[in-house]
Backbone bond lengths (Angstrom), bond angles and torsions (degrees), N, CA, C in turn:
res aa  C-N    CA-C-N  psi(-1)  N-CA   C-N-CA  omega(-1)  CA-C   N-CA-C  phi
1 X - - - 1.450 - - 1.537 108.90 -
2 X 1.194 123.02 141.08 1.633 142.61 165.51 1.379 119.23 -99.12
3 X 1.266 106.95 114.45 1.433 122.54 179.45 1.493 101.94 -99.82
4 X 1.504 107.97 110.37 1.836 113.87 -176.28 1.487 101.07 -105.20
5 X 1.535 113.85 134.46 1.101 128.72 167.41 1.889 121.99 -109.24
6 X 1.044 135.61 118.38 1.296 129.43 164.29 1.204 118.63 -67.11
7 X 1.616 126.34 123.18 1.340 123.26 168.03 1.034 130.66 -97.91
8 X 1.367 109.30 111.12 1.493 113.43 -167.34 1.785 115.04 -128.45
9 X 1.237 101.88 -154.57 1.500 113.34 -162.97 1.845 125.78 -140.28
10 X 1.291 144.62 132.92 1.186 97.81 -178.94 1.726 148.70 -63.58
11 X 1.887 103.95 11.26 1.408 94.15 157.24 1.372 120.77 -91.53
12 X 1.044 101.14 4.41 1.852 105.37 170.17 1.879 102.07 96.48
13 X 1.020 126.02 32.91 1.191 109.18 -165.99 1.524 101.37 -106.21
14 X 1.289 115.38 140.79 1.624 135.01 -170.05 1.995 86.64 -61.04
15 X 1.223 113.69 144.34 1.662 135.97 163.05 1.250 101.78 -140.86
16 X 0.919 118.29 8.55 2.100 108.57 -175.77 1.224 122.77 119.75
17 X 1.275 114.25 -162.99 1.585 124.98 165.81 1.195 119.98 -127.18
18 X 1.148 105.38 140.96 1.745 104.60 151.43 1.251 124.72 -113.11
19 X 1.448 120.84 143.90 1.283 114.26 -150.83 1.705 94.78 -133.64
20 X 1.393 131.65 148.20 1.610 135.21 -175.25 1.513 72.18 -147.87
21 X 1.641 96.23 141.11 1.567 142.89 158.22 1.452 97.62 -101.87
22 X 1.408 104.85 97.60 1.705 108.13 171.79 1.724 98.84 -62.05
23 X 1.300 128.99 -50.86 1.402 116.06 -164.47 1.622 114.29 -64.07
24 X 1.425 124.09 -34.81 1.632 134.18 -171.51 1.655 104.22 -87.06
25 X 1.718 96.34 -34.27 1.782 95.41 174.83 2.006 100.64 82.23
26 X 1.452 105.73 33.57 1.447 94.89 -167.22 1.611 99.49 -127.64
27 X 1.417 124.28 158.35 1.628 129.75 -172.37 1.141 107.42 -111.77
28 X 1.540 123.98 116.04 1.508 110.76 162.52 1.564 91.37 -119.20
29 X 1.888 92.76 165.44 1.898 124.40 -175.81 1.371 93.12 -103.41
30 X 1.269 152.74 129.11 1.360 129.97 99.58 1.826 122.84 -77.60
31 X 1.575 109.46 112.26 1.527 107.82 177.97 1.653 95.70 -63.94
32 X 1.041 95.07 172.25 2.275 114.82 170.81 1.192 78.96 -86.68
33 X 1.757 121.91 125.31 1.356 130.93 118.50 1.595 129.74 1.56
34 X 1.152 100.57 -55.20 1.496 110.83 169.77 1.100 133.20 -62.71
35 X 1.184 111.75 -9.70 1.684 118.89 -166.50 1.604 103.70 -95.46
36 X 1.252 115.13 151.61 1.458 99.05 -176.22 1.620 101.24 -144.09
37 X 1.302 112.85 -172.50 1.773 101.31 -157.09 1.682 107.97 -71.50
38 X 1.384 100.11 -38.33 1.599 102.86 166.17 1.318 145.99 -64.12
39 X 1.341 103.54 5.03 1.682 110.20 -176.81 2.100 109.27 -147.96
40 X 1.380 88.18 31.15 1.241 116.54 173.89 1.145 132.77 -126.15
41 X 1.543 129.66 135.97 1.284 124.69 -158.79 1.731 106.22 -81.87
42 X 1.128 118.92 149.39 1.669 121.28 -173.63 1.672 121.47 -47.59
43 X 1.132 109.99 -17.14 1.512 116.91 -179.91 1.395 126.86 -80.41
44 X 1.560 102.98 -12.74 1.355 128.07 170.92 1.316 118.12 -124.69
45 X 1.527 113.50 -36.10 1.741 95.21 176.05 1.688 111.37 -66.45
46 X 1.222 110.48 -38.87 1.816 85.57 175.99 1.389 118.70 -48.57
47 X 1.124 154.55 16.49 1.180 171.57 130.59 1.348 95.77 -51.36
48 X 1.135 100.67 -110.06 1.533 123.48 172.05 1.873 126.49 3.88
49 X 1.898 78.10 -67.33 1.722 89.94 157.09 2.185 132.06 -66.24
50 X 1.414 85.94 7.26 1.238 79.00 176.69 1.897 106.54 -137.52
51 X 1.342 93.44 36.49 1.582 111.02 -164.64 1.419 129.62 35.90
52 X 1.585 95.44 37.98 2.075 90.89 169.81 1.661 100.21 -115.71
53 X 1.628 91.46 127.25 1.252 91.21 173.90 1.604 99.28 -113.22
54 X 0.878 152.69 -7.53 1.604 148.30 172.94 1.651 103.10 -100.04
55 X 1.580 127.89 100.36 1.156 121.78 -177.01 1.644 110.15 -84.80
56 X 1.272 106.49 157.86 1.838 105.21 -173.07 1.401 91.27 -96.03
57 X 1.200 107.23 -177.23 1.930 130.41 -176.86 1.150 112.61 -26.73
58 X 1.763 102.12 -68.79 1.463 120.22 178.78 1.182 110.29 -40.63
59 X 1.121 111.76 -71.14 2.162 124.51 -157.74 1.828 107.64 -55.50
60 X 1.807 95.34 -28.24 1.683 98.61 179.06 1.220 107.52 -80.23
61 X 1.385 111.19 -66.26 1.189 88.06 176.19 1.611 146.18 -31.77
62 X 1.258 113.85 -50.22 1.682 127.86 172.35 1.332 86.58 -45.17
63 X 1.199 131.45 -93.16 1.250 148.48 -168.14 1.665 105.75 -20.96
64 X 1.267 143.54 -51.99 1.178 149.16 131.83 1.059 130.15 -19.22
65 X 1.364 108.68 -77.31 1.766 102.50 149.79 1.438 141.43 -15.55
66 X 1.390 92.45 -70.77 1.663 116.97 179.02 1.634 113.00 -32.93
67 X 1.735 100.54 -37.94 1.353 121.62 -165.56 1.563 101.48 -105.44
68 X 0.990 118.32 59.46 1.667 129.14 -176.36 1.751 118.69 170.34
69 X 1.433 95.26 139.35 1.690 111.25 173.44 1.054 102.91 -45.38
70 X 1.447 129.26 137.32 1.519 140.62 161.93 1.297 104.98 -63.89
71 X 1.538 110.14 134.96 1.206 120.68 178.84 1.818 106.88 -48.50
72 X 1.126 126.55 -60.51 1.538 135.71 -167.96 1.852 112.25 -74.37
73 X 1.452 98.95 27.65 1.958 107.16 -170.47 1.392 74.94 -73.66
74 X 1.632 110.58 171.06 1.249 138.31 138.36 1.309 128.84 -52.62
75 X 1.930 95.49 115.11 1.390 86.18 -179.05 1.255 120.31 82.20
76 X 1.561 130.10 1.01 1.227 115.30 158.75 1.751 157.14 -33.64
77 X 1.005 91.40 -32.92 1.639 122.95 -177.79 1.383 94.73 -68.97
78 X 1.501 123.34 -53.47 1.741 118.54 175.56 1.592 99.58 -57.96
79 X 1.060 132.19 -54.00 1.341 131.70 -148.78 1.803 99.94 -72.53
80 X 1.059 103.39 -33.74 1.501 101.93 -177.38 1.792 100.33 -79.00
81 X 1.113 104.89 -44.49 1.525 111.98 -179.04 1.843 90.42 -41.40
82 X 1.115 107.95 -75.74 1.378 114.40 -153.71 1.746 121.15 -57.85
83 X 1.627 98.03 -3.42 1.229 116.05 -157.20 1.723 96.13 -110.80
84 X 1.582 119.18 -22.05 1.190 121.34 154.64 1.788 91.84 110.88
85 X 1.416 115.63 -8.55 2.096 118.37 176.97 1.536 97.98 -81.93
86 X 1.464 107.91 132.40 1.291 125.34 176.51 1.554 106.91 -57.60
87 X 1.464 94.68 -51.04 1.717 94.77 -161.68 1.808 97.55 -144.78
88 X 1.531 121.18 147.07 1.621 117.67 178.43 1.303 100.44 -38.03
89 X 1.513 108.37 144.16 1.503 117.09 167.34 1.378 96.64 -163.21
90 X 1.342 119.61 105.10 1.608 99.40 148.34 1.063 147.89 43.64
91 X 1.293 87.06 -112.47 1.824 142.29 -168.28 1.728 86.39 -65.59
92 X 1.330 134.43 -88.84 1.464 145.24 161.34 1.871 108.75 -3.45
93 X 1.177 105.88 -58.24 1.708 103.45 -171.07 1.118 73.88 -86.06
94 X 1.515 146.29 -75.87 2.132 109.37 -152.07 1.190 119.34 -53.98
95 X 1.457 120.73 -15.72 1.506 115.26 176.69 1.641 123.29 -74.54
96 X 1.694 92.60 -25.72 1.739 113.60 -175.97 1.436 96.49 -83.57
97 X 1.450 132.89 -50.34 1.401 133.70 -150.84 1.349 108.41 -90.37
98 X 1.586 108.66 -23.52 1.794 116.31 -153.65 1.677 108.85 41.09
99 X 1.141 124.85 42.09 1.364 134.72 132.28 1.918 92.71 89.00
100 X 0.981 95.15 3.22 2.041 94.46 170.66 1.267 104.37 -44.13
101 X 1.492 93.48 132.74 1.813 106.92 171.51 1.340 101.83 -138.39
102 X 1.666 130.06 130.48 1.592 118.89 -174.71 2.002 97.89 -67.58
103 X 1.116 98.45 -30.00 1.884 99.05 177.61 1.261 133.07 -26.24
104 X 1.388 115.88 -43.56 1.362 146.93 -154.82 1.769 124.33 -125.84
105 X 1.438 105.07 -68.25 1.502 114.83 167.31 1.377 92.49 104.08
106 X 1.185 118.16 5.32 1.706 116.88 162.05 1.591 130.92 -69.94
107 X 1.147 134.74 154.92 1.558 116.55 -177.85 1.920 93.17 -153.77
108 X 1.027 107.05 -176.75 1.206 107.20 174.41 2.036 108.00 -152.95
109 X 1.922 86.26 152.65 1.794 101.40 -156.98 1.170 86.28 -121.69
110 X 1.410 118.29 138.35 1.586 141.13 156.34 1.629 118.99 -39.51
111 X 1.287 113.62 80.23 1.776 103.55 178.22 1.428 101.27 -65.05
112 X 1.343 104.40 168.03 1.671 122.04 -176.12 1.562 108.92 -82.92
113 X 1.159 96.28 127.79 1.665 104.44 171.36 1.379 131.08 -60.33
């Protein structure tokens, strides 16, 4: 199964997808074509600026990351407690957080299955 996310902004403007393979457990980026280094937030135009718009495993993942508590924060175990995730996962905080990062101003929306 594919869990698709739209990445967007609060003017609503399309940046891509992010996409998780619940069964492989793996992250891919496609940015929008359209987007270009200047009207993109920094977490994606370096991409952009170097003409990849479909990122592989690696690049998503980070990118995922970037947008999430480090597993080894302080005090994690409360935070997940309180957050209702058994154990760090990913997949679990982008579903809780929708991928908010104060960095950027990007978030991400549930496309339809």
């Amino acid at each position: 199964m594919l869990a698709k996310y739209l990445i967007t902004d609060n003017a609503g403007l399309d940046y891509g997808l992010l996409i998780y393979d619940v069964g492989t457990k793996v992250w891919h980026i496609e940015i929008n074509p359209a987007r270009t280094w200047d009207d993109t937030p920094l977490s994606l135009a370096i991409y952009i600026r170097n003409g990849i718009y479909s990122l592989d495993e690696k690049q998503s993942l980070s990118w995922v990351r970037e947008r999430l508590l480090p597993p080894n924060r302080q005090n994690i175990h409360h935070i997940l407690r309180e957050m209702g995730i058994s154990e760090y996962d990913e997949f679990a905080f982008i579903r809780k957080t929708r991928g908010v990062s104060p960095n950027d101003g990007l978030f991400l929306v549930d496309t339809i299955q």
